[in-house]
C-alpha positions as a printed NumPy array, in Angstrom:
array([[-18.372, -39.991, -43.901],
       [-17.064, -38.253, -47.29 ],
       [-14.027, -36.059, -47.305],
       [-13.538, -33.783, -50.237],
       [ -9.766, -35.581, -50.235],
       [-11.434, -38.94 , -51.091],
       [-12.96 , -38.051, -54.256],
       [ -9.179, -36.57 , -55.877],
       [ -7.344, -38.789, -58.254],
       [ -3.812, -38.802, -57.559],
       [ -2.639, -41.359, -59.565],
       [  0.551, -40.201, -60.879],
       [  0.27 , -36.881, -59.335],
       [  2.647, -35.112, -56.926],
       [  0.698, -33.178, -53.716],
       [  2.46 , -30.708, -52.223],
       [  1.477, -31.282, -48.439],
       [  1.213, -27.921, -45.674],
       [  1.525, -30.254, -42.48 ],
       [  1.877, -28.794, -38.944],
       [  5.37 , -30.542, -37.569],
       [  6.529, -27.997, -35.183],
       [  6.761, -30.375, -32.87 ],
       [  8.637, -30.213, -29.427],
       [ 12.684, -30.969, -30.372],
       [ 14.898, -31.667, -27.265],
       [ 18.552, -32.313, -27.844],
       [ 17.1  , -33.918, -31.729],
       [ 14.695, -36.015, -30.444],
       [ 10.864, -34.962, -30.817],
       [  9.146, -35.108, -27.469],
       [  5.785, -34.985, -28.545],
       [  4.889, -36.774, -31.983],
       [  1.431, -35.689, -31.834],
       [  0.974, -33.089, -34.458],
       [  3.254, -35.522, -36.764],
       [  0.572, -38.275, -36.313],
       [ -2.15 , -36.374, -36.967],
       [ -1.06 , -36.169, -40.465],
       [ -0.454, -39.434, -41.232],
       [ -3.702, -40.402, -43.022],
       [ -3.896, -37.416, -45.339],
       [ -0.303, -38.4  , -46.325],
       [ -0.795, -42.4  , -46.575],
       [ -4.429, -41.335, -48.887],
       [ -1.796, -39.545, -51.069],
       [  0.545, -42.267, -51.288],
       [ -1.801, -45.326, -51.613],
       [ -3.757, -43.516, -54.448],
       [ -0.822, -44.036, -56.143],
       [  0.5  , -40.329, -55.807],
       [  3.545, -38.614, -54.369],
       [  4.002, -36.48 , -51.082],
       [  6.01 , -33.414, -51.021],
       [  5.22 , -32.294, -47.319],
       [  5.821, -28.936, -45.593],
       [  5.92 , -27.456, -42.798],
       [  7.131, -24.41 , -40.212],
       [  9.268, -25.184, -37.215],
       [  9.619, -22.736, -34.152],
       [ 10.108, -18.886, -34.839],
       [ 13.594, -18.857, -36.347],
       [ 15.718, -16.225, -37.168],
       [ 16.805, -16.721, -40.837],
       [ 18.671, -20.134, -40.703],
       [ 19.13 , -21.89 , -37.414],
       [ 20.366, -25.265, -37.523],
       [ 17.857, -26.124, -34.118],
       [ 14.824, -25.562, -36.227],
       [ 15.696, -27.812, -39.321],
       [ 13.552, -29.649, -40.114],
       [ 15.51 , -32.639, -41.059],
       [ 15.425, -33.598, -37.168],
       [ 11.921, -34.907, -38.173],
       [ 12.9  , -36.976, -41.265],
       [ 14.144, -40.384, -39.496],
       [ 10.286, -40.238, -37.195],
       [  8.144, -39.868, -40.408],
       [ 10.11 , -42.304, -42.271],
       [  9.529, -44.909, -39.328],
       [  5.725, -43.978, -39.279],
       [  4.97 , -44.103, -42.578],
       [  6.935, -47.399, -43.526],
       [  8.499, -45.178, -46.689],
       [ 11.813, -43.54 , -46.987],
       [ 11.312, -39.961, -47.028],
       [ 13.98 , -37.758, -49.179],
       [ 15.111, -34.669, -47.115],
       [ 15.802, -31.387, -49.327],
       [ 17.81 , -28.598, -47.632],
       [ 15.457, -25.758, -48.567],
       [ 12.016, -25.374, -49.35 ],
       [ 12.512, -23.315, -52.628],
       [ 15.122, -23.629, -55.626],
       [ 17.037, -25.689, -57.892],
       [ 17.511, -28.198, -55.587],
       [ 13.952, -28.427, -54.386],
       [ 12.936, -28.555, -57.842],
       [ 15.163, -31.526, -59.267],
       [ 14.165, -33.44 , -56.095],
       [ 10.773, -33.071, -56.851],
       [ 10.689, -33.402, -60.238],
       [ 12.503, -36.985, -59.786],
       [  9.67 , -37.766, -56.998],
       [  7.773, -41.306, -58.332],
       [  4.729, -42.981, -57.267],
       [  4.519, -43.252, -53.984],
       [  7.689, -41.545, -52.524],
       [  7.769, -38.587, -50.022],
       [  9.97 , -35.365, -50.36 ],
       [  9.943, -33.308, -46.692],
       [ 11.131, -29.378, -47.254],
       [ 12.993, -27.615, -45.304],
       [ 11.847, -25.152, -42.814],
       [  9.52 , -22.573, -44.852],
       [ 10.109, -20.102, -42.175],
       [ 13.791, -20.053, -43.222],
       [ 12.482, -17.704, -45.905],
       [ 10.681, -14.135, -44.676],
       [  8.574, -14.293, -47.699],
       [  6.282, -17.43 , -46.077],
       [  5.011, -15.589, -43.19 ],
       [  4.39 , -12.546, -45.653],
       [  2.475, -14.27 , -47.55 ],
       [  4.763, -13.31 , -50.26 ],
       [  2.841, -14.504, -53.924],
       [  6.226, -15.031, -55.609],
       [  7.348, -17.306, -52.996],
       [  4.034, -19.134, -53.076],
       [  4.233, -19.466, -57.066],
       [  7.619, -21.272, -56.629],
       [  6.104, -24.195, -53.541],
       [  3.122, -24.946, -56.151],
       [  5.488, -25.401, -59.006],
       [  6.633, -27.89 , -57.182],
       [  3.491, -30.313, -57.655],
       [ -0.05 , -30.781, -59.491],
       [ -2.344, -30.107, -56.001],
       [ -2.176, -28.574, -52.889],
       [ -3.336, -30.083, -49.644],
       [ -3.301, -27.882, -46.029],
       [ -3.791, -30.158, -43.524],
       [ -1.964, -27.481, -40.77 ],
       [ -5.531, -26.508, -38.986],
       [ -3.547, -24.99 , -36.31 ],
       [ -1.645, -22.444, -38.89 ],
       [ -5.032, -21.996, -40.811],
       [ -5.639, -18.657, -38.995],
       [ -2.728, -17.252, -40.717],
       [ -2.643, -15.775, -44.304],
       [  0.764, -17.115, -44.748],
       [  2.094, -18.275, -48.508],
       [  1.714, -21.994, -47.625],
       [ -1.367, -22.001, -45.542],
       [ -3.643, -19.916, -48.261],
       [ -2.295, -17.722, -50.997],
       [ -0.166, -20.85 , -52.773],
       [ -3.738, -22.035, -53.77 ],
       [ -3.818, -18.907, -56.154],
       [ -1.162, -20.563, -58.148],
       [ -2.052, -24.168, -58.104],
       [ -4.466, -26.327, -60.558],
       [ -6.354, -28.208, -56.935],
       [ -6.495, -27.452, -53.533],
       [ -7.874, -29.785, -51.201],
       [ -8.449, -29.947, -47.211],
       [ -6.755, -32.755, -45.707],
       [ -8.16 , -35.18 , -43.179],
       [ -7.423, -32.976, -40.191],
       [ -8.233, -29.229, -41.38 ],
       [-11.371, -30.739, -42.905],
       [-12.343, -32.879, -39.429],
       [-11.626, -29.642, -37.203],
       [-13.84 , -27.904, -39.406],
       [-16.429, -30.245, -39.393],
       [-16.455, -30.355, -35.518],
       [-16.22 , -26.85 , -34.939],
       [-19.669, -26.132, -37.415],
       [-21.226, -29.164, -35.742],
       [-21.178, -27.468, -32.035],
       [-22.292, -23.905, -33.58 ],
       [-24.3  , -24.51 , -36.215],
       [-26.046, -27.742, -35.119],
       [-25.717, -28.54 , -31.122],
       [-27.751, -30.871, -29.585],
       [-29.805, -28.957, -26.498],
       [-28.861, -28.045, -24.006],
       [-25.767, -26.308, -25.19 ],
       [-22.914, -25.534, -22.838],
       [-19.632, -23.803, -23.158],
       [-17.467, -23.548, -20.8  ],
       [-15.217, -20.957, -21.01 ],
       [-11.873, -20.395, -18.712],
       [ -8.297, -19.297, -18.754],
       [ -6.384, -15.974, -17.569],
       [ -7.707, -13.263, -19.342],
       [-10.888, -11.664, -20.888],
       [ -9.108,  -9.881, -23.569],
       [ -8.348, -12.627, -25.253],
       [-11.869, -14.585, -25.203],
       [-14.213, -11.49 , -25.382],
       [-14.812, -11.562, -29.081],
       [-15.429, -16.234, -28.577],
       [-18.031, -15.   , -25.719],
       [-19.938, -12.459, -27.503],
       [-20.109, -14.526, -30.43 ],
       [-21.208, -17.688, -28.278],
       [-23.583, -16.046, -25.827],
       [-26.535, -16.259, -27.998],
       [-25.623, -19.654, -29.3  ],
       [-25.393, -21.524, -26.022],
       [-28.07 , -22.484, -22.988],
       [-25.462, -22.092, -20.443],
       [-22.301, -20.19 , -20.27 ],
       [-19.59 , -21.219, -17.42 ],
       [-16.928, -18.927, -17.122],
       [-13.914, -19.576, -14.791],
       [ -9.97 , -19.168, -15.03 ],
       [ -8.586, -15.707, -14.122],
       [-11.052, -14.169, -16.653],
       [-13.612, -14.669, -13.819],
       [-12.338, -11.962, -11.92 ],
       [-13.098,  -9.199, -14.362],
       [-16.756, -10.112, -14.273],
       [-17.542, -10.507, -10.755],
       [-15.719,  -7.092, -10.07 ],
       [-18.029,  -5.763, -13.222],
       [-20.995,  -7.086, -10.725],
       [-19.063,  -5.076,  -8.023],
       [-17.513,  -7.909,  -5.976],
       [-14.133,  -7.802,  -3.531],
       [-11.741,  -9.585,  -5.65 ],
       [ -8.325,  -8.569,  -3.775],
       [ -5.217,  -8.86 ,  -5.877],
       [ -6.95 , -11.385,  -8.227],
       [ -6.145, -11.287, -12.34 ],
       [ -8.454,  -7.982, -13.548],
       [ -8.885,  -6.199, -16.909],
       [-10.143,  -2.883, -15.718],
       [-10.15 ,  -2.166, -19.072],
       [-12.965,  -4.913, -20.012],
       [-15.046,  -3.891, -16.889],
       [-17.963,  -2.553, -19.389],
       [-17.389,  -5.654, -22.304],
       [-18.147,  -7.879, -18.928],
       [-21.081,  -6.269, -17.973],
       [-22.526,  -6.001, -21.703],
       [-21.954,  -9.43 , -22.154],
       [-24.085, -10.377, -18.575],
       [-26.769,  -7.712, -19.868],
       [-26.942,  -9.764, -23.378],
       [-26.703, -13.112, -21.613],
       [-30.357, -11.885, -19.811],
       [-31.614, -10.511, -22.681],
       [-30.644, -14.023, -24.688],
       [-31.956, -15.94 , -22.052],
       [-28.557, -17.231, -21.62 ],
       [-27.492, -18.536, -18.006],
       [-24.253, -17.422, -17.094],
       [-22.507, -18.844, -14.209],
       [-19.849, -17.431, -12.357],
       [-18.133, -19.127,  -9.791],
       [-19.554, -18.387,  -6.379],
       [-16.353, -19.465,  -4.614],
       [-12.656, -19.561,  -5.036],
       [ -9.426, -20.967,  -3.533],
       [ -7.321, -18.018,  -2.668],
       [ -4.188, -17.905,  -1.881],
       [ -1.301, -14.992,  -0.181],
       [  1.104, -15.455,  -3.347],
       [  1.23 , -16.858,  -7.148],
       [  3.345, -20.354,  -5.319],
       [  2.117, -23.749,  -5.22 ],
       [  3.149, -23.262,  -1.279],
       [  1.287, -20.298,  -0.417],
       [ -1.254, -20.484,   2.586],
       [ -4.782, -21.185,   0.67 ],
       [ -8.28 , -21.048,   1.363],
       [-12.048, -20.874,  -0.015],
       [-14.143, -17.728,   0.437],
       [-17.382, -16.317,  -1.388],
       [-15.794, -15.166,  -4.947],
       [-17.201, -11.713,  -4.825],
       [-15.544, -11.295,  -0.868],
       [-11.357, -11.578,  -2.038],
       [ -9.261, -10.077,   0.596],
       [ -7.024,  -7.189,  -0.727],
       [ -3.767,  -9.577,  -0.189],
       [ -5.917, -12.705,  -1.566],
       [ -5.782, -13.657,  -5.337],
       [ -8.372, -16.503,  -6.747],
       [ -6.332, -19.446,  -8.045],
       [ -8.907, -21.93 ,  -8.765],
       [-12.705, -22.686,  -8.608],
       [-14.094, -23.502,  -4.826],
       [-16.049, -26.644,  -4.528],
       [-20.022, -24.816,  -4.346],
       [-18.374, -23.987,  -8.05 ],
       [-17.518, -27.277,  -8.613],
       [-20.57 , -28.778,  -7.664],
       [-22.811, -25.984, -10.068],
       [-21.1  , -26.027, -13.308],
       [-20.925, -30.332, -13.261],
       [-24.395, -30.774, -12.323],
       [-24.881, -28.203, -15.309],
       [-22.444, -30.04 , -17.752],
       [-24.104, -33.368, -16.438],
       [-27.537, -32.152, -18.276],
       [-25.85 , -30.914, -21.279],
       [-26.18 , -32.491, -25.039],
       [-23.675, -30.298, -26.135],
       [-20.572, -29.525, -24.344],
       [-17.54 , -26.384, -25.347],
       [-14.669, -26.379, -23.386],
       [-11.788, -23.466, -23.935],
       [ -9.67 , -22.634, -21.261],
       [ -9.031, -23.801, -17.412],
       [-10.685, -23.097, -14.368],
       [ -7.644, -22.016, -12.431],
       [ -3.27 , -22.208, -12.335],
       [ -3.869, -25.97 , -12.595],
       [ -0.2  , -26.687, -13.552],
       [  0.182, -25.931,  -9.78 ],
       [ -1.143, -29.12 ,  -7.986],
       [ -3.315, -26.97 ,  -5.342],
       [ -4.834, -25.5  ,  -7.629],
       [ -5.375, -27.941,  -9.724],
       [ -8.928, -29.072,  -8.437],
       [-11.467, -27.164, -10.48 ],
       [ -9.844, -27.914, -14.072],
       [-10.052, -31.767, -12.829],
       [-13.595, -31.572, -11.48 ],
       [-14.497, -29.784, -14.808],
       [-12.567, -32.247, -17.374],
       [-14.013, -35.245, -15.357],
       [-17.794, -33.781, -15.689],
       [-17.477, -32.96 , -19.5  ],
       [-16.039, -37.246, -19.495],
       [-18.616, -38.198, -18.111],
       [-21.355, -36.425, -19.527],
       [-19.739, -37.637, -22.692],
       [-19.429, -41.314, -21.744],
       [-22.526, -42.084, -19.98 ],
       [-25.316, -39.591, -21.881],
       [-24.013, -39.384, -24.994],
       [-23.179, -35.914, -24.767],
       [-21.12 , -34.037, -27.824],
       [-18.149, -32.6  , -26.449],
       [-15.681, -30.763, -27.997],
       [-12.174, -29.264, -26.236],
       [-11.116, -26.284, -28.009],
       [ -7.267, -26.219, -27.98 ],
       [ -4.18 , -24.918, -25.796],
       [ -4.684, -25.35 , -22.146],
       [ -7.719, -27.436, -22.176],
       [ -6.304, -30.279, -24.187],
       [ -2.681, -30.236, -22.192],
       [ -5.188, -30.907, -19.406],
       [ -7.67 , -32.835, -20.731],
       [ -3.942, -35.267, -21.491],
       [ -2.718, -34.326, -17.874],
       [ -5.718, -36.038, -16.477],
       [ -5.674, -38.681, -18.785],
       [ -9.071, -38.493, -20.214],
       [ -8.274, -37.648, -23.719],
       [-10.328, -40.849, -25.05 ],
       [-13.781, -39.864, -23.176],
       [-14.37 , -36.957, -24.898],
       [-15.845, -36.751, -28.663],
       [-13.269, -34.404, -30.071],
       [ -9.871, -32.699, -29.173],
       [ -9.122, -29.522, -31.084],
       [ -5.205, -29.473, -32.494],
       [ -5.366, -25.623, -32.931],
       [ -5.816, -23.061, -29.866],
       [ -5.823, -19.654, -31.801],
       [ -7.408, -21.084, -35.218],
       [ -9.945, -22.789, -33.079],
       [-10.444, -20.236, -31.398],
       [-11.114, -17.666, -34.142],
       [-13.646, -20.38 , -35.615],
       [-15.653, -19.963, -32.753],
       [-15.12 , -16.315, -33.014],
       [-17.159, -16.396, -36.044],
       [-14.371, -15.87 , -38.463],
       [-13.757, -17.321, -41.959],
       [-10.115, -18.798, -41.361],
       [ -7.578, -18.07 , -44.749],
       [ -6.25 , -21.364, -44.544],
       [ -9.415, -23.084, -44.902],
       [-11.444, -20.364, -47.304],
       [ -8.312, -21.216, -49.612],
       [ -9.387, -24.966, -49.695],
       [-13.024, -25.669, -48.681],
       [-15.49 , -23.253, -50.857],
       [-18.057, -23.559, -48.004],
       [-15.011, -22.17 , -45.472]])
């Protein structure tokens, strides 16, 4: 497979690098290297092409200069990964920042400070942007999971540079994301979850005449099968989305989309991990009862529907899995899509935040086909939307 990174010459050039390293930091050590080893092969292309690395990168939301979000806490793990010593500078624009690079030789890296020390980055300030590309001779972003963002260093620095290129990772989440909408193999599923509807309306509408099946579960349930007129007791509700839920089951018919609700739930007296539990009909909630997970009639529909699938979308849980006893339906669900995957050859692909954390919980990570690094930029591909941070480097975007 060709990346548009593998036909660059960077002999003798430097790249200036827009990596995603905010990474989880507790008392200076990283707790999660993920994110930081996900960029590893764009950087090591650079650097055995006979190039130089001058990577950056955001770290938490800091305000102005805090010491807890330097980025020099990263330095000593991406110096052990990538076998190289890596030069720290102590800001991402200025004099110093520019001797540093301009000393940079074959092969060396050069990791800047924390861009959102400066205001101007999440601005997408142009004059700020001008000074990170005079830094180098090409631009790389290889941050999918800041690519929704217009910021200076995910899309308007490659106004001011010569090249910009998509790294390994922003061009492979691409890649994935066009192969499941643009070209799924049949039957499509998605299976969409989570806590509310407000914040997946726009991924369903856009998806609902692009899939076979639609699953919905999570808390967003609740809005629908109250939109159908069903009991749901104290469960999660949008009122507000009541007529977006039932225009999106009138299009689903109209599509010849199957849409599948679950037809029970575990409900419980209280939002605890202790509270007295049960399964009822989903549309029949008492009025002290909130649904905390999918029931097993649930269960047993959407896997023997994810079982048949070619293609398989998964965003969002089916219930408060983080609490063990409700924990049941996200399992079921992540052990289906697994096994569809494993044993027919199914495409699936998990689409960021809560899905992959339990996707990893349930240690299944390496039976699925792809796991998304970026919840809201995923999320707005499958919205439909051009991303900035990937217009600015792939011309197909």
């Amino acid at each position: 497979m060709d990346y548009l990174i593998d036909s660059f010459d960077f002999k003798g050039k430097k790249a200036i690098i827009r990596v995603d390293f905010n990474v989880p930091i507790k008392e200076g050590e990283i707790t999660d290297d993920t994110r930081i080893r996900a960029a590893l092969p764009t950087i090591k292309k650079v650097l055995q092409s006979e190039g130089s690395a001058i990577i950056m990168s955001h770290l938490g939301r800091p305000e102005g200069r805090e010491e807890k979000y330097s980025l020099s806490q990263v330095q000593g793990a991406l110096e052990d990964m990538l076998g190289v010593r890596v030069t720290f500078a102590s800001d991402c624009i200025g004099d110093e920042v520019r001797l540093k690079a301009e000393q940079l030789k074959e092969g060396e890296v050069l990791l800047l400070e924390n861009l959102r020390y400066h205001s101007e980055e999440k601005a997408g300030d142009p004059d700020f942007a001008q000074q990170l590309a005079a830094l180098a001779d090409v631009y790389i972003n290889d941050a999918f999971g800041t690519a929704h963002r217009a910021h200076a260093s995910t899309a308007v620095i490659a106004d001011h540079i010569e090249a910009s290129l998509p790294g390994y990772l922003l061009e492979n989440e691409v890649r994935n994301a066009q192969k499941v909408l643009d070209n799924p193999e049949r039957p499509f599923t998605a299976i969409v979850g989570g806590a509310k509807v407000s914040s997946k309306i726009s991924v369903l509408e856009n998806l609902i005449s692009k899939v076979d099946h639609l699953i919905i579960g999570g808390g967003m349930a609740y809005t629908f099968i109250k939109a159908q007129g069903g009991d749901v007791g104290s469960s999660l509700v949008e009122d507000e989305f009541l007529q977006q839920a039932r225009d999106i089951m009138k299009k689903a018919s109209e599509e010849s989309t199957s849409l599948h609700l679950p037809k029970d739930s575990v409900v419980a007296d209280a939002f605890s991990n202790d509270a007295q539990h049960k399964v009822v009909p989903s549309e029949k909630i008492d009025s002290g009862c909130m649904g905390l997970d999918i029931g097993p009639e649930a269960i047993d529909e959407f896997s023997s529907v994810i079982q048949e699938s070619g293609t398989i979308l998964w965003n969002g849980p089916m219930g408060v899995f983080e609490m063990e006893n409700f924990s049941k339906g996200t399992l079921a669900i992540a052990k289906a899509v697994a096994k569809a995957t494993s044993e027919r050859s199914a495409y699936s692909l998990i689409g960021g935040g809560d899905s992959v954390a339990a996707i990893n919980a349930f240690g299944l990570a390496d039976r699925v086909s792809y796991i998304s690094t970026g919840g809201g930029a995923m999320l707005e591909l499958l919205e439909g939307k051009t991303l900035p941070g990937v217009a600015a480097v792939m011309p197909q975007g």
